[in-house]
N, C-alpha and C positions, 0 to 999 in steps of 0.2 A: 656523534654530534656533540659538541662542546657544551660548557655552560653559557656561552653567551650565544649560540645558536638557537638554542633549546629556549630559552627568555624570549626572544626573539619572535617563535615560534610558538610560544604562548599570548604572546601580546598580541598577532596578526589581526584580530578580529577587533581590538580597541585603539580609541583614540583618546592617549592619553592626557587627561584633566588639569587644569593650572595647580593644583592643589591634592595632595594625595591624603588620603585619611586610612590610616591603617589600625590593626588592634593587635590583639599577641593572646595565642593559642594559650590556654588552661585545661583543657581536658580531650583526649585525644581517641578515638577507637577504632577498629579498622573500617569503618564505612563513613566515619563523623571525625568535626574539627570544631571542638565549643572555643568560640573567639570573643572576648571581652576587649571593650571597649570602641565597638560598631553599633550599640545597637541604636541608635541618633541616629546614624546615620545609613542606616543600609537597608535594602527592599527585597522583599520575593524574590529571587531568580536572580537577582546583582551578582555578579564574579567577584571570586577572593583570588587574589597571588599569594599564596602561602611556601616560605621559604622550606623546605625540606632539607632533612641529613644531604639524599639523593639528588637535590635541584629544587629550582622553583620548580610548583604544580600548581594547578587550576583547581578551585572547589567552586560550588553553586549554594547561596546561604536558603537554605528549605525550611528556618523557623525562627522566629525572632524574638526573643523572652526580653524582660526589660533589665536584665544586665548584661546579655551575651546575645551572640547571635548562633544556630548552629547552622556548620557548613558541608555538605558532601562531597567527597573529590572524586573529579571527574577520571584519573588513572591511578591505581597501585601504585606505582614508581614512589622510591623513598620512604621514610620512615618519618613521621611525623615526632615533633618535640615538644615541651613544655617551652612553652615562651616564645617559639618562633613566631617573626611577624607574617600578619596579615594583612594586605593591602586590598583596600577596598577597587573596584574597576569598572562596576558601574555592569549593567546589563551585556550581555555576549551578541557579535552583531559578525553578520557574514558579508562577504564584498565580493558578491558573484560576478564575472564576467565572459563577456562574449567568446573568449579562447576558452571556456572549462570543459563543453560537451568533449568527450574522448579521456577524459579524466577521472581517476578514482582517487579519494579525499575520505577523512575521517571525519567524525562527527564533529568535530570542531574546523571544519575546514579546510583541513593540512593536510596537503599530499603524500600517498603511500605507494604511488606506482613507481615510483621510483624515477619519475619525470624533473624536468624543469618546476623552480619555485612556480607558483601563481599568479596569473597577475588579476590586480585585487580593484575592482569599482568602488560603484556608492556604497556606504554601507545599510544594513538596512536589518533590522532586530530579527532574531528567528523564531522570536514568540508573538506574533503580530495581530491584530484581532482582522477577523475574518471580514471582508466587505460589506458594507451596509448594506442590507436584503434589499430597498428601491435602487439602488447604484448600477443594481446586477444587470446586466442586458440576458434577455431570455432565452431559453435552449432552444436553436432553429433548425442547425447544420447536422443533417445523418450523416453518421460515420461507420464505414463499411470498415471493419477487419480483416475480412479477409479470412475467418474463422466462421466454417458453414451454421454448426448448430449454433453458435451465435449471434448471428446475423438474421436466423432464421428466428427463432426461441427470445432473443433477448437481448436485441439490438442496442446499440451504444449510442448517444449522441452526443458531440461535441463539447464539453462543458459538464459532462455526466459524472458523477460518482456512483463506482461502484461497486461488491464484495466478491469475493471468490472467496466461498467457503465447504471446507472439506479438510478432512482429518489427516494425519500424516500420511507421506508416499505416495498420494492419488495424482498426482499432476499438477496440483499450483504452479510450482516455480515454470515447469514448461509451458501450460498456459498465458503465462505474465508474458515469455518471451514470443510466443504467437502473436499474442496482442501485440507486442511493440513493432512488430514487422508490420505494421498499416503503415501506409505512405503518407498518409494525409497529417504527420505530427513532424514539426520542423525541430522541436528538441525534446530528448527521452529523458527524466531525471527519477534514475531510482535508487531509494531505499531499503538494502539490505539488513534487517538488526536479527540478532541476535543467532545469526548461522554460525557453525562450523566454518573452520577456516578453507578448510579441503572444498566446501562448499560455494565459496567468493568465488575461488578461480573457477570451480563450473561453472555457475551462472554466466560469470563473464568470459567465458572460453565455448560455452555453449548457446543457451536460448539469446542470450545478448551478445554476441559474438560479430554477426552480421549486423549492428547498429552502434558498436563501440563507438563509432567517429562523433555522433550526433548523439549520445549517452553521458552525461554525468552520474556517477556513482557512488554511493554515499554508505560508508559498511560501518557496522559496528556489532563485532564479531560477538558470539558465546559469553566468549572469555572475560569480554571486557564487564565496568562496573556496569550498575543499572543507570547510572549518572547519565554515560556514554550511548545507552541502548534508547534510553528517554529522548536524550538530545537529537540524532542522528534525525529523523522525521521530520524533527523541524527543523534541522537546519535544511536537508532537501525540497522542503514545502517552501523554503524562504527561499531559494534557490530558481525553483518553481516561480513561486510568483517575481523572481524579478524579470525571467522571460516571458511573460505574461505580459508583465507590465510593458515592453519594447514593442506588444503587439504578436508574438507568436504563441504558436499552436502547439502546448506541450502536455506532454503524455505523464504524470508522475505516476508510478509502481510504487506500493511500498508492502515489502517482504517482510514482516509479516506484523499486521495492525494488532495481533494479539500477543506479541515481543513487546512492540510496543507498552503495552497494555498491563505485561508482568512485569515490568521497567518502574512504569509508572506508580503501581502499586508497591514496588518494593522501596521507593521512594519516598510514599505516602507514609508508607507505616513506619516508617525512619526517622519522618517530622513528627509522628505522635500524632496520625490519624486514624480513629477508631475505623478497625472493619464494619463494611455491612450488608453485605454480598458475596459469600460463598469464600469471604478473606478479603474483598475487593473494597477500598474505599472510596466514599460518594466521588471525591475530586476526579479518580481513575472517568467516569465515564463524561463527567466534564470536559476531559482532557481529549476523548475522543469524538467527541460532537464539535468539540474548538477547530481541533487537526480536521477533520473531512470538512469542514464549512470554508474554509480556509480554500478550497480548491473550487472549479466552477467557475462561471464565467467573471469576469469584475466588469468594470462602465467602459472600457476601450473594448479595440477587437481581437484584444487574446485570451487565451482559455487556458483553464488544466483540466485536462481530461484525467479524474485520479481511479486509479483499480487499486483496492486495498485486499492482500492475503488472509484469510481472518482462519489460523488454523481451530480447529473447532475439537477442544481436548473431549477426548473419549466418541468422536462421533456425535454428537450429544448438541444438537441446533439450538437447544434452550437455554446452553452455557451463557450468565452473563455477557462477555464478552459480545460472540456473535448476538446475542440478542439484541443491546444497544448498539451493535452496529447494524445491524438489520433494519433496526425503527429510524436510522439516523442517514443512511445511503439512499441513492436513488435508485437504488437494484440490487438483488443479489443472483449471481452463478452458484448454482449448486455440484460437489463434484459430487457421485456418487460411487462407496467403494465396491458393489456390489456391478456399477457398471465398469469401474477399471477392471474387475478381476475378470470381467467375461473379456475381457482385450478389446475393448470398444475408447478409443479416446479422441482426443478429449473427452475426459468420463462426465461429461455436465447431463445432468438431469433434465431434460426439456420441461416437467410439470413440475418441479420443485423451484426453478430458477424465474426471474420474472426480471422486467425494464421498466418502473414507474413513467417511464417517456416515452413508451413503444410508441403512442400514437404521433408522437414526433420523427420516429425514424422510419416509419414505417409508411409509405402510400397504402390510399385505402384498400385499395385490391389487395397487396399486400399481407395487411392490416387481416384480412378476413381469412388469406388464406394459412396466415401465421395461427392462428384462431381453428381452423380446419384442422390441420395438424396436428395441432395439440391435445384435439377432440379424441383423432383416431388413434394417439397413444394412450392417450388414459384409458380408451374402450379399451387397448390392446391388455394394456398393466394389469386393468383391474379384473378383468378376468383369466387370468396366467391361470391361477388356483384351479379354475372353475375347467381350462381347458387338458389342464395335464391329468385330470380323474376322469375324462371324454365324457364332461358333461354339456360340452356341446357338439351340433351336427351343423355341419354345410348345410343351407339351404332354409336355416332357421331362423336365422337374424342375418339382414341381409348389410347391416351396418357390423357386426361385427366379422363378418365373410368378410367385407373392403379392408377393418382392419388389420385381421391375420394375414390379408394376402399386400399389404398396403408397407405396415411396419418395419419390417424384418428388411425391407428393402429400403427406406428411409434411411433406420440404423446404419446399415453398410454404408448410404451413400454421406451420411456425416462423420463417417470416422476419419481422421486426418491426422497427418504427422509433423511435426516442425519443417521437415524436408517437404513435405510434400508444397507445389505452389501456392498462395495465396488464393485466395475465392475471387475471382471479378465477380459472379454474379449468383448465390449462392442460390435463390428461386428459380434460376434457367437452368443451373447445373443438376438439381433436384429433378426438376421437370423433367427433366433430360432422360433421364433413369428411372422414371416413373412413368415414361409417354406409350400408351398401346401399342403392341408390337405391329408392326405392318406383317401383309402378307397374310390377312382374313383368321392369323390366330389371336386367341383372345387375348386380354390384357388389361390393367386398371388402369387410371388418372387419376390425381387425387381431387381436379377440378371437374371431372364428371359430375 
C-alpha cells in the first residue's frame, strides 16, 4: 500500500474540518506522543494524524496538561520524531452499511479480508452514550437458542445482556458460535480482541463459519496495541447500534469483555490513572458498564441482543473484572471446568448460571418446571460427598431416590455439540427422555 493509500485509509472514518489545527511532537515513547501546542484545542478521545519516519498514523489524545496534550498510537508502524506534525481530527466515527454483514474490518474500520473497499454510510461516533433508560422499550420477546441447557436453565430474551464466564479452554468461543446459530437474529456483529491470530481464522472458519454471510467481524488481534484492543468493541457496538437503529434484530458477541478490560486499564495507567483494584483503574469499570448499557433495546423496534466473554483469570468468580460484570449484565452462563473435564458440553453450570428475565422468557408452566429442575440438581450436587461414602440407602429419602435416578439422565440429555441440530423445543425434547417407560416397567417423570 502507498503513502497516499495508507492516508486515505487513515482518514476513512473523518470528515475533514474547514480549518486544521495541528501541533508538533516534543517527547516521544514507545506507547505515548507528548504534542505541544493542542492543548486549546483538543478533547478526550479526539484523533491526531501524526506524520511518522514510516507514514502518517493515528493516535487517541488520553490526557491533556496545560501545555501539551498526550497522545497514544493506535499501530507500531514507524518511528516517531522530535517535531513531527500533529494534526488535530476531531473524535473517530465509523460509516457502517448495509453491504458490511460477511465482512472482517479492523478496529478502525478497515478491511482485512482482503475484499473490496467499503462502502461507507452515515457516520456515527463509536463512543456513544448509551440510550436514555425511559427511551428504552421493554424486554417482551423470548428468544429460543436453540441450546438445550440454556433455554432450559437461563433463557435469553430479546434485547438481553448477558456473560459467559469461565476460565480458559472451557468452551466460550464454541458456545458464542452455538448462540449465533438462532434464527431469530437478522445480523451477527462480533467482536474478537485480543486472540491469537491462528485463533480469527478458527472462529471464523469454525463456530461462525455457517453465519459468515449475515456476520460483521471486528478483530484486534494479541499483537496489536492496547489503543487497538480498547477500540475494537466500540467500534462493533457502534456498528451494532446502527442496525439497531434500521429496525433489526442483532446479536452482538464480544470475545472477550475481559481483553477488553486489560486494554482499557493499560490505557488508564498510561494517562496517569492511579490503580485501585487488584492494578485496575476506577475508569476501567466505568468503561464497562458504558460498553454493556450501550446494548438492549433503544425506543424503535430493534434490539441488541449482547453475550459478553468474561474470561475469569485463575478460575476465581470474584476477579474484579467478572464481578463488575456480573452486577452490571442481565445474566450470567457459568462454564464449569470440572464439568468440561467429565466430557459434558456445553459445560454450563445449571445452579451457578442464572437470567434476571427468566420470568420473561419463560411461560409459567415453564417457569416452575425450570425451578423443578434445578431443585433436583442441587439435591443431586449437594449430596455427591454424602453418596460416594454410601451414606445413603434407596428407600430413604424419596426426593433424593427421584434425583439420583432423575439427573444423570438430564445431564446426557443436555449435552450438545456445534453439529449437533438446533433445539426446537428444548422441554419436549427433555420430556421425551424422561417420559416412563411403557410396557408396565417402571420409570420416573420429572412432572410426576
Amino acid at each position: 500500500m502507498g503513502a497516499l493509500e495508507r492516508i486515505a485509509s487513515a482518514l476513512a472514518g473523518y470528515t475533514a474540518p474547514a480549518v486544521r489545527v495541528s501541533g508538533l511532537v516534543d517527547e516521544a515513547t514507545a506507547s505515548e506522543r507528548c504534542v505541544r501546542g493542542l492543548s486549546a484545542h483538543a478533547a478526550l478521545g479526539d484523533q491526531l494524524l501524526i506524520s511518522h519516519a514510516g507514514g502518517p498514523a493515528l493516535a487517541e489524545v488520553i490526557r491533556i496538561d496545560r501545555e501539551r496534550v498526550v497522545a497514544a498510537p493506535y499501530e507500531r508502524r514507524g518511528a516517531a520524531f522530535l517535531g513531527a506534525r500533529a494534526t488535530l481530527l476531531g473524535e473517530f466515527r465509523v460509516r457502517p452499511h448495509a453491504t458490511w454483514p460477511g465482512r472482517v474490518v479492523d478496529a478502525l474500520a478497515r478491511p482485512i479480508d482482503g475484499g473490496a473497499p467499503l462502502e461507507r454510510g452515515v457516520a456515527r461516533t463509536v463512543d456513544a452514550a448509551p440510550p436514555p433508560p425511559l427511551s428504552r422499550a421493554p424486554l417482551t420477546t423470548p428468544m429460543r437458542t436453540g441450546v438445550k441447557v440454556l433455554d432450559i436453565f437461563a433463557p435469553l430474551v430479546e434485547g438481553q445482556r448477558v456473560g459467559i464466564f469461565a476460565g480458559s479452554g472451557v468452551g466460550k468461543s464454541t458456545l458464542l458460535g452455538m448462540i449465533a446459530a438462532a434464527s431469530s437474529f437478522d445480523v451477527v456483529v462480533a467482536s474478537l480482541v485480543g486472540e491469537r491470530g491462528r485463533e480469527v481464522n478458527e472462529m471464523l472458519d469454525g463456530p461462525l463459519k455457517p453465519h459468515r454471510e449475515r456476520t460483521v467481524t471486528v478483530v484486534a488481534t494479541a499483537d496489536e496495541t492496547p489503543m487497538m484492543r480498547r477500540l475494537a468493541p466500540l467500534t462493533a457496538t457502534a456498528i451494532a447500534e446502527h442496525f439497531r437503529d434500521e429496525g433489526r434484530r442483532v446479536l452482538l458477541l464480544l470475545d472477550s469483555l475481559t481483553r477488553f478490560a486489560h486494554a482499557a486499564r493499560d490505557v488508564a495507567l498510561a494517562a496517569g490513572e492511579p490503580p485501585v483494584s487488584r492494578g485496575y483503574p476506577p475508569s476501567v469499570f466505568g468503561d464497562i458498564s458504558r460498553l454493556a448499557e450501550r446494548a438492549g433495546r433503544g425506543a424503535g423496534a430493534g434490539s441488541i441482543t449482547a453475550v459478553f466473554a468474561v474470561l475469569v483469570d485463575g478460575d476465581d468468580m470474584e476477579e474484579p473484572v467478572a464481578d463488575a460484570a456480573r452486577g452490571t449484565l442481565d445474566g450470567h452462563i457459568v462454564l464449569a471446568r470440572a464439568i468440561a473435564e467429565a466430557g459434558r458440553y456445553p459445560a454450563v453450570d445449571p445452579l451457578a448460571s442464572l437470567s434476571r428475565v427468566a420470568n420473561r422468557a419463560f411461560r409459567p408452566d415453564e417457569m416452575e418446571l425450570s425451578r423443578r429442575l434445578r431443585g433436583l440438581v442441587s439435591r443431586f450436587e449437594d449430596t455427591r460427598d454424602l453418596r460416594l461414602l454410601g451414606g445413603h440407602k434407596p428407600g430413604s429419602d424419596a426426593e433424593l431416590d427421584r434425583a439420583v435416578a432423575l439427573v444423570p439422565q438430564i445431564y446426557d440429555a443436555l449435552v450438545q455439540s456445534p453439529t449437533d441440530p438446533a433445539s426446537r423445543d428444548a422441554f419436549s425434547e427433555l420430556a421425551a427422555v424422561l417420559a416412563p417407560r411403557s410396557g408396565g416397567g417402571e420409570g420416573e417423570s420429572v412432572s410426576a
